[in-house]
Backbone as ProteinMPNN parsed JSONL, in Angstrom:
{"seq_chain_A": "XXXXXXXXXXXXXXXXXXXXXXXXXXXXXXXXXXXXXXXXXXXXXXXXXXXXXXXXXXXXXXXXXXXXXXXXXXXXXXXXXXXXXXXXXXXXXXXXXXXXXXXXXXXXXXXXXXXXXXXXXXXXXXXXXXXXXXXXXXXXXXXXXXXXXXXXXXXXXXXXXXXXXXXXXXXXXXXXXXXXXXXXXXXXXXXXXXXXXXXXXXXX", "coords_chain_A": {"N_chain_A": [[213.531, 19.837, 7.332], [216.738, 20.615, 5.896], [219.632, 20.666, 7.2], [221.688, 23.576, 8.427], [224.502, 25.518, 7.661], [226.579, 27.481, 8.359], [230.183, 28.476, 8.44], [232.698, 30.117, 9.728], [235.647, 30.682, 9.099], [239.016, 30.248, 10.783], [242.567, 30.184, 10.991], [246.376, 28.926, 11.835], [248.524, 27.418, 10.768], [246.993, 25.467, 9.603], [244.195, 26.576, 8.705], [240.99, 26.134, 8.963], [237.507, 24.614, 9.118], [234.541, 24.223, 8.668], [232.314, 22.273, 6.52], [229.526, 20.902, 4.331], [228.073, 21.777, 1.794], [228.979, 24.568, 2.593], [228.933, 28.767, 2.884], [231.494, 30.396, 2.913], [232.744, 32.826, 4.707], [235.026, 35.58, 4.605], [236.475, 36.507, 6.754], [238.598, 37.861, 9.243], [238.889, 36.994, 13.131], [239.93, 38.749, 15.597], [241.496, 37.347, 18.477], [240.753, 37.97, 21.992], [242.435, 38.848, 24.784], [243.881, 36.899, 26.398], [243.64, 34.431, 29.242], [246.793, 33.264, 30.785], [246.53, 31.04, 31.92], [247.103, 27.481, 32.689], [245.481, 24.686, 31.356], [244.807, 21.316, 32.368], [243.548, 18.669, 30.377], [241.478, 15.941, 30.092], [239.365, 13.218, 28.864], [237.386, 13.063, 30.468], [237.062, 16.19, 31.306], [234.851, 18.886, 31.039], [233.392, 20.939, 29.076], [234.112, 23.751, 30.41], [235.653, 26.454, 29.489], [235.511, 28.984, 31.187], [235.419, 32.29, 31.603], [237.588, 34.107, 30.204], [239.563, 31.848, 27.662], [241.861, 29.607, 28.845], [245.489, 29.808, 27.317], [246.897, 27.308, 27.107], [246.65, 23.731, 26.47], [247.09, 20.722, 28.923], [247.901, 17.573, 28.098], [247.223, 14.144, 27.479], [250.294, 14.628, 28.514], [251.214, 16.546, 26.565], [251.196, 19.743, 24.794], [249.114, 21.674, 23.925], [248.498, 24.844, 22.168], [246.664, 27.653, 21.943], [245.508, 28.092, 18.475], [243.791, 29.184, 16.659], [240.434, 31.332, 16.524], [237.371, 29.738, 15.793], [234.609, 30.679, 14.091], [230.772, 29.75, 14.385], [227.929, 28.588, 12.746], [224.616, 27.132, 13.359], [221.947, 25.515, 11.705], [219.063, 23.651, 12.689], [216.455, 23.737, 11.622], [213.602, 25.838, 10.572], [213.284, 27.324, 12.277], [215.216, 26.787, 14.856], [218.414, 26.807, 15.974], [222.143, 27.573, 16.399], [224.76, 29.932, 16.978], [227.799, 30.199, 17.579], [231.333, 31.074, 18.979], [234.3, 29.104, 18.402], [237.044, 27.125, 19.574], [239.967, 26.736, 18.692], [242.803, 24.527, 19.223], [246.014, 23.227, 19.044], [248.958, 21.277, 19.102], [252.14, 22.818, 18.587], [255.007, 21.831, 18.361], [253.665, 19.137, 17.287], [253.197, 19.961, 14.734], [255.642, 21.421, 13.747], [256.988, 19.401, 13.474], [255.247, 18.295, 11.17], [255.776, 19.677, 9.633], [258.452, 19.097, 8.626], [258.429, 16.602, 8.187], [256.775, 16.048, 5.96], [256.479, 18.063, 4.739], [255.043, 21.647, 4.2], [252.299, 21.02, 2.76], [251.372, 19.23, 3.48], [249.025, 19.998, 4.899], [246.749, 21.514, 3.815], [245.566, 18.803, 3.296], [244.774, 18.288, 6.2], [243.372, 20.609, 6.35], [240.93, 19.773, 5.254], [240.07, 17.525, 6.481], [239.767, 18.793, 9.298], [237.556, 20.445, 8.704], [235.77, 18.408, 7.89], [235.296, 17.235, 10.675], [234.833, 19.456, 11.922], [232.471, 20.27, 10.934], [230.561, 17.733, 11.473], [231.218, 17.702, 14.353], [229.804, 19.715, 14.786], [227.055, 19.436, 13.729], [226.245, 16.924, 15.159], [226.018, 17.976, 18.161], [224.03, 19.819, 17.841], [222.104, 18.538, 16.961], [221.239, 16.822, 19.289], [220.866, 18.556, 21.092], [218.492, 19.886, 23.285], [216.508, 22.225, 21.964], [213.812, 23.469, 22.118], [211.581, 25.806, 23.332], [211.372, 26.515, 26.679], [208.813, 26.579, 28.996], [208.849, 27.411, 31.746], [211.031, 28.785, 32.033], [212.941, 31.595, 33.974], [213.557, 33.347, 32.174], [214.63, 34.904, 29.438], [217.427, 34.934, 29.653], [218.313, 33.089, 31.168], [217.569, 30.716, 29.855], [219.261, 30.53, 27.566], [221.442, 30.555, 28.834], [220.745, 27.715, 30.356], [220.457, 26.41, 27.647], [222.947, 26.549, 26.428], [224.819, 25.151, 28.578], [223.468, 22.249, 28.064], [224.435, 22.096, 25.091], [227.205, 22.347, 25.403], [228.089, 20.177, 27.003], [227.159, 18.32, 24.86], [228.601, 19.126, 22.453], [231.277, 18.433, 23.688], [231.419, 15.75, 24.077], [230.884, 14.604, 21.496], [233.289, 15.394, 20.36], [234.869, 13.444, 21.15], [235.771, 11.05, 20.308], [235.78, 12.041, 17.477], [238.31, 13.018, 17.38], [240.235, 11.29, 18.484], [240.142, 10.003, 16.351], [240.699, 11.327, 13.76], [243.4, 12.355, 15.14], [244.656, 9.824, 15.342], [245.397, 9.181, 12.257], [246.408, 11.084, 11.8], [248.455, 12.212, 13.312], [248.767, 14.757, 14.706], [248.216, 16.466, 17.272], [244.966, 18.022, 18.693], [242.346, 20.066, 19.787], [239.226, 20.72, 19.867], [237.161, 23.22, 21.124], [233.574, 24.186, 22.655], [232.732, 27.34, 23.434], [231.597, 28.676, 25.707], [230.725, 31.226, 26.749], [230.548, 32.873, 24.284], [227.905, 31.87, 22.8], [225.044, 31.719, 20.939], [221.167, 30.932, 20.89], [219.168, 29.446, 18.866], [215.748, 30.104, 18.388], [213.157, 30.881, 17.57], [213.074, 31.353, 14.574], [215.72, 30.711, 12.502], [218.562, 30.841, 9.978], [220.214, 31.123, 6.784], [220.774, 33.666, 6.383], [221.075, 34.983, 9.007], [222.316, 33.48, 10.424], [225.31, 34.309, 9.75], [224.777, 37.334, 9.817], [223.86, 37.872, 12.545], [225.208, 39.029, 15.054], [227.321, 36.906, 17.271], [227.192, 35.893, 20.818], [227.934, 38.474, 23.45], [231.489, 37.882, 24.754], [231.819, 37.644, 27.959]], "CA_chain_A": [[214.366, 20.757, 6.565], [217.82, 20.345, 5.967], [220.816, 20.864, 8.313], [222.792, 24.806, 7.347], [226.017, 24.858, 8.381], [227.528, 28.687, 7.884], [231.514, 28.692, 9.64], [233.657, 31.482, 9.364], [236.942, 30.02, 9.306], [240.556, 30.761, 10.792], [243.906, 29.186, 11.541], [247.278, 29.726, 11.579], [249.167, 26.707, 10.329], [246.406, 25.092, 9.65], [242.893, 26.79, 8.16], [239.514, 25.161, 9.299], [236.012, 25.239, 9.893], [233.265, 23.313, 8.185], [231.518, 22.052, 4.986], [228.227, 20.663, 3.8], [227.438, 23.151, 0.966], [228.611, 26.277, 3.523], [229.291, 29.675, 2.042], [232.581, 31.168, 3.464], [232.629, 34.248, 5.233], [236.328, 35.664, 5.023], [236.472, 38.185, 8.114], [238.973, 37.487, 10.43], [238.813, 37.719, 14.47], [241.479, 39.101, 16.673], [241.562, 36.667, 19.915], [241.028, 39.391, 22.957], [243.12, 39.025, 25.681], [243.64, 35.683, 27.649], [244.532, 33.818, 30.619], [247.859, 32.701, 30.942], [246.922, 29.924, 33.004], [246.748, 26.218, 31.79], [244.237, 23.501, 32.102], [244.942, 19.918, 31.922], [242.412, 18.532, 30.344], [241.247, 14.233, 29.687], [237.715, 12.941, 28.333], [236.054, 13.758, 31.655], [236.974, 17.044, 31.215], [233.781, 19.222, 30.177], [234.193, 22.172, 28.162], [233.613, 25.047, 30.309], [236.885, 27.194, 29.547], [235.526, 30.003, 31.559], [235.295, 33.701, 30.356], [238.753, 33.699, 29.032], [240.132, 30.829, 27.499], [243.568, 29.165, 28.894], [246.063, 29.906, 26.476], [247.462, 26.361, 26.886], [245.426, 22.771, 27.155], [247.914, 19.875, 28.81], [246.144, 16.64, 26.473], [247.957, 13.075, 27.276], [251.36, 15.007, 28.33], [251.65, 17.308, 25.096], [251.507, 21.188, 25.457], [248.663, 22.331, 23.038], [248.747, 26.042, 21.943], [245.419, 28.327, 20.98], [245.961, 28.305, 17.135], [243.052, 30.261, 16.245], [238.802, 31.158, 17.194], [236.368, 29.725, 14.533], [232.762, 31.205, 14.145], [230.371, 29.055, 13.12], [226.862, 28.343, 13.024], [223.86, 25.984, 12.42], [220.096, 25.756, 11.697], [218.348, 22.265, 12.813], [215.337, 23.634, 11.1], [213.554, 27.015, 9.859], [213.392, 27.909, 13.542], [216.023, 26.366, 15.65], [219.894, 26.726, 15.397], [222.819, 28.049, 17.223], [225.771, 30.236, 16.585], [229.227, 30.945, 18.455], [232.871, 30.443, 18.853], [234.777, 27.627, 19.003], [238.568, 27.525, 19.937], [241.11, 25.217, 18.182], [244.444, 24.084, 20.287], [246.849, 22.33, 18.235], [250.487, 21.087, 19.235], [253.117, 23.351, 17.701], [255.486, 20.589, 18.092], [253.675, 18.292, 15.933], [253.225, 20.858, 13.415], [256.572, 21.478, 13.03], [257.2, 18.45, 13.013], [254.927, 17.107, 9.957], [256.022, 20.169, 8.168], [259.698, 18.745, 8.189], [258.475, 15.295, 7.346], [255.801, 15.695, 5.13], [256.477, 19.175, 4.049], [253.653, 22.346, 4.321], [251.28, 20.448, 1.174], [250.156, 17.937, 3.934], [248.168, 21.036, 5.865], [245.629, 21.155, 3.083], [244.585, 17.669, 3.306], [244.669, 18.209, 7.024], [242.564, 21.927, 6.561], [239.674, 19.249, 4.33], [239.958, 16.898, 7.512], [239.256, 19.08, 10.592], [236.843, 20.894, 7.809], [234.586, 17.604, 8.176], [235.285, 16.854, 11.579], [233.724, 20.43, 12.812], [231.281, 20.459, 10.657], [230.275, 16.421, 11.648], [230.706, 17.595, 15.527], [228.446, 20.501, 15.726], [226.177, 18.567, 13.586], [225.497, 16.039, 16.095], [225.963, 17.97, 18.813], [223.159, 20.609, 17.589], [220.858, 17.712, 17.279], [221.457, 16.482, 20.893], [220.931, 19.807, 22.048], [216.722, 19.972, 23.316], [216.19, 23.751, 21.502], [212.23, 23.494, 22.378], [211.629, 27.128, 24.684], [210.95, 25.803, 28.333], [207.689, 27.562, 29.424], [209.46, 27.563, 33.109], [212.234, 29.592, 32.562], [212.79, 32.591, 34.181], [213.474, 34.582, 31.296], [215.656, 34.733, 28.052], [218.684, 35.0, 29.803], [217.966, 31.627, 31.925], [217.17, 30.273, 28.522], [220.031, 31.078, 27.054], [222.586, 29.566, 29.765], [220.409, 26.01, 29.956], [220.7, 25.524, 26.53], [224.687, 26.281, 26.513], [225.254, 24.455, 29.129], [223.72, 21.405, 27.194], [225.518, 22.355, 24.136], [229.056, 22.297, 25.607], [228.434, 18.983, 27.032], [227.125, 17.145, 23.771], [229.765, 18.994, 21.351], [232.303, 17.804, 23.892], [231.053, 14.149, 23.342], [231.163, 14.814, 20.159], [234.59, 15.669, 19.733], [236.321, 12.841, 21.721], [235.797, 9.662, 19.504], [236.779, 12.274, 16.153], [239.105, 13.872, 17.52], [241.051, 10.739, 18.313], [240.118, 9.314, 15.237], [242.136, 12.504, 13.444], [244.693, 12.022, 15.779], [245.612, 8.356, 14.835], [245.122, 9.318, 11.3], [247.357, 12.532, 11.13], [249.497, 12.319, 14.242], [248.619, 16.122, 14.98], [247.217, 16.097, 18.577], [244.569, 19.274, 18.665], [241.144, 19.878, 20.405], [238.306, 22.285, 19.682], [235.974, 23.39, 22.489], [232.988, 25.142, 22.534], [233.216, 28.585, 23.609], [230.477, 29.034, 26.293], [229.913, 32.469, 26.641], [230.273, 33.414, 22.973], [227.168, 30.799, 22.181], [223.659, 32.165, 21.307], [220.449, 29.743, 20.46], [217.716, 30.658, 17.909], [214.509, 28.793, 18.865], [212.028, 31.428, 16.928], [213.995, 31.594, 13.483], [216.907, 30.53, 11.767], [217.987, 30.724, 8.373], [221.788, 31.309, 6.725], [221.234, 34.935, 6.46], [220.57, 35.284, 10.481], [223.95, 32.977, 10.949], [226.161, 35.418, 9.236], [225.019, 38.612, 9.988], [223.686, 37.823, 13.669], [226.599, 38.302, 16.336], [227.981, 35.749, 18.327], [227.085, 36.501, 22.285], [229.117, 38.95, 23.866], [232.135, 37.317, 25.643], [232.315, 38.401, 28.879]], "C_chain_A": [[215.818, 20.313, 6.674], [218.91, 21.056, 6.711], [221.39, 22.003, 7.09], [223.588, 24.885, 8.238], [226.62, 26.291, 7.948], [229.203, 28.719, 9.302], [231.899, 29.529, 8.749], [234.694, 30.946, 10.262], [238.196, 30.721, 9.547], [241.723, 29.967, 11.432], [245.03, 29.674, 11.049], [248.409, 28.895, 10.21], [248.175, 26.013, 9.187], [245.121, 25.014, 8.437], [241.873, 26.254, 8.619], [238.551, 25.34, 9.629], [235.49, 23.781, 9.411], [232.819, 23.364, 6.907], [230.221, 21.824, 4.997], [227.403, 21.985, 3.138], [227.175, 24.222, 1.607], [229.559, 27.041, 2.217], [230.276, 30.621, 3.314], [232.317, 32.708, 3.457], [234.396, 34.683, 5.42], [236.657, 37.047, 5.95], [237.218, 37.341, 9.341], [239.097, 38.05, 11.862], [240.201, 37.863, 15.114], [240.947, 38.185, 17.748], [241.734, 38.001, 21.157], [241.963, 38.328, 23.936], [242.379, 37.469, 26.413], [244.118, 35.215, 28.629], [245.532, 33.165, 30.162], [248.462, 31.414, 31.524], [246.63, 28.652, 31.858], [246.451, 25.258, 32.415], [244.77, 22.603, 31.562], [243.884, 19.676, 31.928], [242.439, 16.803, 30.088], [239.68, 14.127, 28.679], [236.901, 13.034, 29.04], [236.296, 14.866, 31.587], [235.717, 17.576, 30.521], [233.923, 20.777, 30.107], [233.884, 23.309, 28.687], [235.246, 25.643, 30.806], [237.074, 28.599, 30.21], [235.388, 31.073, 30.878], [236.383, 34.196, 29.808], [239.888, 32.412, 28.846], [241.539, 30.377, 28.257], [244.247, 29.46, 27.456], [246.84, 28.907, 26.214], [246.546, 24.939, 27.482], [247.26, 21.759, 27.515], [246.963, 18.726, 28.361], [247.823, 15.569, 26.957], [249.706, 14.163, 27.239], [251.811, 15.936, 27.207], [250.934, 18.99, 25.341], [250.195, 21.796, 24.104], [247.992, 24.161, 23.077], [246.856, 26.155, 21.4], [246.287, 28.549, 19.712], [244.868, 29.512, 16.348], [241.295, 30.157, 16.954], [238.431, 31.005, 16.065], [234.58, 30.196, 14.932], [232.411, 30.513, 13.595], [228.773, 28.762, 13.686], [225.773, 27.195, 11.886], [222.569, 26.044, 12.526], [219.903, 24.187, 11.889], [217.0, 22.289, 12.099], [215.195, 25.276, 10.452], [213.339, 27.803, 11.134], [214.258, 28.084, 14.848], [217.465, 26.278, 14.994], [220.436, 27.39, 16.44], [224.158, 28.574, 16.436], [226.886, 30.324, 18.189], [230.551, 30.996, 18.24], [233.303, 29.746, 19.407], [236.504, 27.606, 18.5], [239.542, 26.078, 19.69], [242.236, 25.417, 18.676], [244.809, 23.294, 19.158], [248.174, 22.649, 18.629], [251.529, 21.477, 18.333], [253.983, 22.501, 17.271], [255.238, 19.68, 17.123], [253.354, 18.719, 14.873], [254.39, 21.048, 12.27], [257.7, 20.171, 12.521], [257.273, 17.649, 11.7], [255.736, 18.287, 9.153], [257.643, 19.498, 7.997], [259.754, 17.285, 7.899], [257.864, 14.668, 6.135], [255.601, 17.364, 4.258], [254.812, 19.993, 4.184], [252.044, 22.023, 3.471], [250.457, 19.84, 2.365], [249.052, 18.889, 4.424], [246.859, 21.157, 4.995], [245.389, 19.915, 3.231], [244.218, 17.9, 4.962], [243.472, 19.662, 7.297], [241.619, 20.591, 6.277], [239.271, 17.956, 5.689], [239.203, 17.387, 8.933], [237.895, 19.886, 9.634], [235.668, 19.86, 8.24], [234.38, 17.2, 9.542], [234.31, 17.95, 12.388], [232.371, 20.464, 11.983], [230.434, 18.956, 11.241], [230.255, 16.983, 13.089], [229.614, 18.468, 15.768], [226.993, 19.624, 15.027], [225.296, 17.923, 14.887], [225.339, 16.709, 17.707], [224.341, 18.986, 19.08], [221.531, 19.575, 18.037], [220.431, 16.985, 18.517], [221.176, 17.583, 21.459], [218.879, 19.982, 22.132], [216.581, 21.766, 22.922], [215.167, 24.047, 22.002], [212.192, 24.908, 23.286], [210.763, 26.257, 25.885], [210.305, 26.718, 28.519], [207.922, 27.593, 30.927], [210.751, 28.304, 33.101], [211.816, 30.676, 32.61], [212.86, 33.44, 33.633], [214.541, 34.253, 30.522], [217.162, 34.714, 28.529], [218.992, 33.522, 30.077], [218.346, 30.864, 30.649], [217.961, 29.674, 27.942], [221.259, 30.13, 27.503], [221.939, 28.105, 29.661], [220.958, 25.826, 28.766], [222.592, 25.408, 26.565], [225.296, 25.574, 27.198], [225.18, 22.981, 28.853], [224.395, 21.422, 25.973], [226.932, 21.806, 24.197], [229.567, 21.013, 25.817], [228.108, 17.95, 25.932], [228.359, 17.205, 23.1], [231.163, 18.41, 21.986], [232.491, 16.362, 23.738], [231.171, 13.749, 22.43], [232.529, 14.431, 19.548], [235.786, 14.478, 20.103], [236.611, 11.589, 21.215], [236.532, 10.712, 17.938], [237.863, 12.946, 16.099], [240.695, 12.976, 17.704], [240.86, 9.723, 17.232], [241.442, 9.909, 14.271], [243.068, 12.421, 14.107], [245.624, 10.929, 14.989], [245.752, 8.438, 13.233], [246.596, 10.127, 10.803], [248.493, 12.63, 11.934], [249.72, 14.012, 14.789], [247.612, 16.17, 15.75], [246.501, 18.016, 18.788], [243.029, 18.771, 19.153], [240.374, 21.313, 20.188], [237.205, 22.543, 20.633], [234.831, 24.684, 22.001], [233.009, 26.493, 22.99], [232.227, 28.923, 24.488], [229.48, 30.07, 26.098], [229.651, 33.007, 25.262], [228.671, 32.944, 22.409], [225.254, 31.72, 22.458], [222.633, 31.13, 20.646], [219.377, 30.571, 19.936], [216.662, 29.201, 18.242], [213.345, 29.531, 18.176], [212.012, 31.399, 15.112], [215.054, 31.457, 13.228], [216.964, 30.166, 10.533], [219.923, 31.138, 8.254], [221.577, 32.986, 6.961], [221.294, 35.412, 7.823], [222.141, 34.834, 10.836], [224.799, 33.748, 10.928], [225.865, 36.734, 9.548], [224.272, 38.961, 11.906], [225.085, 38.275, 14.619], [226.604, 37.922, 17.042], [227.137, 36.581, 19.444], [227.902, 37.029, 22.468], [230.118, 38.106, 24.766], [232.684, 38.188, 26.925], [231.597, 38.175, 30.484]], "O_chain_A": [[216.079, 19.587, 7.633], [218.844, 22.284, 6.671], [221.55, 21.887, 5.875], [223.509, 24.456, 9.389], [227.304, 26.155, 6.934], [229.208, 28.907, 10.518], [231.656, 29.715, 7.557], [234.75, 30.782, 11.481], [238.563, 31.63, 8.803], [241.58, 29.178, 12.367], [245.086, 30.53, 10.166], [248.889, 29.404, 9.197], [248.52, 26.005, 8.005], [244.917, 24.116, 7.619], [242.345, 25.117, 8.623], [238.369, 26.211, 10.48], [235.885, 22.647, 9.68], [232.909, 24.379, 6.215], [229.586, 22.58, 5.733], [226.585, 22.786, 3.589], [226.126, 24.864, 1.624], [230.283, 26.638, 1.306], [229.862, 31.276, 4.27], [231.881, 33.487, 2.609], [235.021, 34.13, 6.326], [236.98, 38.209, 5.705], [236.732, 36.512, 10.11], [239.341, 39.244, 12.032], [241.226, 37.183, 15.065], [239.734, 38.313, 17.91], [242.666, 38.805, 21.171], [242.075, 37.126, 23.696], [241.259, 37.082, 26.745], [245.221, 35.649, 28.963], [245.367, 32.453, 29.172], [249.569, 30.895, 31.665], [246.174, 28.71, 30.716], [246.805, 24.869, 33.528], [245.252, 22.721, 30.435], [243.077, 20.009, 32.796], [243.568, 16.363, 29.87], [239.184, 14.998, 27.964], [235.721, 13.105, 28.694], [235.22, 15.242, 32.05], [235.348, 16.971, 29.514], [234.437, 21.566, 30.901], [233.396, 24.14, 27.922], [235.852, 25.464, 31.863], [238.075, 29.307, 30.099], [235.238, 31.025, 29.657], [236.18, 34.828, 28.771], [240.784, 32.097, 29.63], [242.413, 31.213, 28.032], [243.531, 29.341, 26.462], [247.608, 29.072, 25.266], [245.924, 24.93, 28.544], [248.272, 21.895, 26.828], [245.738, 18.771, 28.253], [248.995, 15.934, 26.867], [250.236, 14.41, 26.156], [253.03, 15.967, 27.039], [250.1, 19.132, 26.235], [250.758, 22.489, 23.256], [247.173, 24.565, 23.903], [246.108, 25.351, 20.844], [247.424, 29.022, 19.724], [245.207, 30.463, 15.643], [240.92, 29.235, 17.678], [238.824, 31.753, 15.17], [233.775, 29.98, 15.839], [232.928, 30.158, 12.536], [228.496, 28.73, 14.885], [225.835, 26.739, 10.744], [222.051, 26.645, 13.467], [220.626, 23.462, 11.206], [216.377, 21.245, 11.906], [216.143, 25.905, 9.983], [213.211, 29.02, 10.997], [214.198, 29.008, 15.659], [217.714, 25.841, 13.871], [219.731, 27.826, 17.349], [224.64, 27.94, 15.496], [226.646, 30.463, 19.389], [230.884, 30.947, 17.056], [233.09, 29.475, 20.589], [237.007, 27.956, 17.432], [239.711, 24.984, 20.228], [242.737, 26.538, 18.586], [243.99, 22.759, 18.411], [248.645, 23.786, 18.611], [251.881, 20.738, 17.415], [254.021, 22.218, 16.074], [256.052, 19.327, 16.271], [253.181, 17.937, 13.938], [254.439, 20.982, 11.042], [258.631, 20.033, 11.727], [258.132, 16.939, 11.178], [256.32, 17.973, 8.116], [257.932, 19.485, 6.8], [260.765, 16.723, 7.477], [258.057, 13.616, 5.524], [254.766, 17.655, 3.402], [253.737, 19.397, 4.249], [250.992, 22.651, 3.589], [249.226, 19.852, 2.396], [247.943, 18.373, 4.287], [245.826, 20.852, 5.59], [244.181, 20.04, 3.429], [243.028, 17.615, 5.093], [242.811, 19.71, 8.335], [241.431, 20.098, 7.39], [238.108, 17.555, 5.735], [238.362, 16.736, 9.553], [236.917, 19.73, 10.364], [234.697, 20.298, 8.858], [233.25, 16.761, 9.76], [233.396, 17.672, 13.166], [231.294, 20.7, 12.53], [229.286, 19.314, 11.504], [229.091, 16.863, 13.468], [228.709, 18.281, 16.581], [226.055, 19.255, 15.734], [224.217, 18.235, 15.392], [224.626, 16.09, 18.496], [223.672, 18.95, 20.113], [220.56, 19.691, 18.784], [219.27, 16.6, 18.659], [221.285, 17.502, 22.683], [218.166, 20.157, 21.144], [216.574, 22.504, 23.907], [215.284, 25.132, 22.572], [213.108, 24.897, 24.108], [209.752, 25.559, 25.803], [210.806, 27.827, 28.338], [206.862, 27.889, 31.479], [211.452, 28.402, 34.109], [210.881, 31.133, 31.951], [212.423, 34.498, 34.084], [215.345, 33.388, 30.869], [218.04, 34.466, 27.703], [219.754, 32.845, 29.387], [219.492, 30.431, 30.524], [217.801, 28.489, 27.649], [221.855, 29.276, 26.845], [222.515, 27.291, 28.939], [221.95, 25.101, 28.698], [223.274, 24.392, 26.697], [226.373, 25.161, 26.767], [226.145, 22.261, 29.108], [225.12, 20.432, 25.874], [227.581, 21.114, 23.413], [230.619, 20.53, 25.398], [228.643, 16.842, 25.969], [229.133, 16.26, 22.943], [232.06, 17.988, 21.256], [233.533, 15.839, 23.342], [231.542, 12.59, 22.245], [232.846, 13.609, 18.689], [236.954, 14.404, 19.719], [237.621, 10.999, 21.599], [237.546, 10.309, 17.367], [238.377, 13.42, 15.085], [241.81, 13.391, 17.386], [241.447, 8.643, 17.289], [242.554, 9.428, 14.049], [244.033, 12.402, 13.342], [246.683, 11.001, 14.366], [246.413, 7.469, 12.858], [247.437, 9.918, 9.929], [249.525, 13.081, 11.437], [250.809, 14.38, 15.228], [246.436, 16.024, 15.415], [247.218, 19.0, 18.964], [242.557, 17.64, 19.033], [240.739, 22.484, 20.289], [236.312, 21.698, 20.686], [235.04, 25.688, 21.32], [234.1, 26.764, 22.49], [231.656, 29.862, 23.934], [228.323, 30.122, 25.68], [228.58, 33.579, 25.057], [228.199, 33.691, 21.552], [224.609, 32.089, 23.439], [223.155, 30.392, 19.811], [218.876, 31.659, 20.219], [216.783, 27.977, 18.296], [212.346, 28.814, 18.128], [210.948, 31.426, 14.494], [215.737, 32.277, 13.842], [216.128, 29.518, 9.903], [220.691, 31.356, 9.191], [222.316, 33.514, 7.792], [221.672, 36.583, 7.811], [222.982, 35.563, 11.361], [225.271, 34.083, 12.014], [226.872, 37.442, 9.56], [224.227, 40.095, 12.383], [225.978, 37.429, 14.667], [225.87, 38.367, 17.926], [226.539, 37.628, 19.195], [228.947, 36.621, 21.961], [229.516, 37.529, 25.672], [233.568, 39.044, 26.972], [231.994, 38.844, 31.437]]}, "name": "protein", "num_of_chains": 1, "seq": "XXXXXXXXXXXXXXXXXXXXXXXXXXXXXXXXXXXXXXXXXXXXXXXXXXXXXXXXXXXXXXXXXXXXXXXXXXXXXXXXXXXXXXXXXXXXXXXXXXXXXXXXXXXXXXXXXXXXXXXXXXXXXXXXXXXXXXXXXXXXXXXXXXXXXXXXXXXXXXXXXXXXXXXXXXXXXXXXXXXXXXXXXXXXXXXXXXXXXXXXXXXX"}
């Protein structure tokens, strides 16, 4: 069956989610309440941001800001898929930057950019992810955490070859992480209408 791809997109400067023939959901989230603290992060870093995000990543010396939470979800089949949220950082600095060199126009080509990039990481990271139900776990909760915990580490694999691809491309240094706790896995059914009107995991 073919790969569904529903994101529910938000940003500030910005805009972004995902494509491959998805159908926009326009409902935006409030960000609850976060830590104040800030993680330096590299490419060994692995994406568990805890139960509330840092409100600042340090990335190669550069100060990147939460810009917005994207929802988004995917089907690998008519049974298997995963939804959650996933948290875009982007450097104010080089924001305000392009807009004074390249004026606010460039941000649309740059929305149609991270647009393919999330939809291209959860892609692959979905398919890296073993969905199958383990007839040894202790129960749906168990379940639940294994799989996320593979999750976090593919889509972070994912993200660190296109992320500095977009980088060298755009010169707008930004990183999107999976969202741990938000993240739920469908292993009985999935389908677009389940993506969209399912909710995320509680964060907490």
């Amino acid at each position: 069956m073919g790969l569904k791809l529903i994101p529910l997109l938000f940003l500030i400067a910005l805009t972004s989610c995902s494509t491959q023939e998805v159908k926009q959901v326009d409902t935006v989230k409030k960000i609850a309440p976060l830590d104040t603290n800030t993680l330096i992060i590299d490419q060994h870093t692995d994406a568990i941001l805890g139960l509330t995000p840092p409100m600042v990543l340090i990335k190669d010396d550069k100060k990147l800001s939460i810009v917005k939470i994207m929802d988004g979800g995917i089907c690998k089949d008519d049974l298997e898929g995963a939804k959650g949220e996933f948290i875009l950082y982007a450097d104010n600095t080089d924001v305000e930057r392009l807009k004074r060199e390249k004026g606010n126009a460039i941000f649309k080509t740059f929305e149609s950019q991270i647009q393919e990039l999330a939809s291209n990481v959860l892609h692959t990271a979905i398919e890296n992810t073993n969905l199958s139900v383990d007839p040894f776990s202790l129960g749906a909760d168990e379940a639940q955490q294994t799989l996320a915990n593979q999750f976090v580490v593919h889509f972070r694999k994912a993200t660190l070859e296109a992320i500095s691809q977009f980088q060298k491309d755009t010169t707008l240094s930004i990183e999107i992480f999976a969202f741990k706790p938000s993240l739920f896995f469908y292993q009985k059914g999935c389908n677009e209408a389940r993506l969209e009107e399912d909710p995320a995991a509680p964060s907490h």
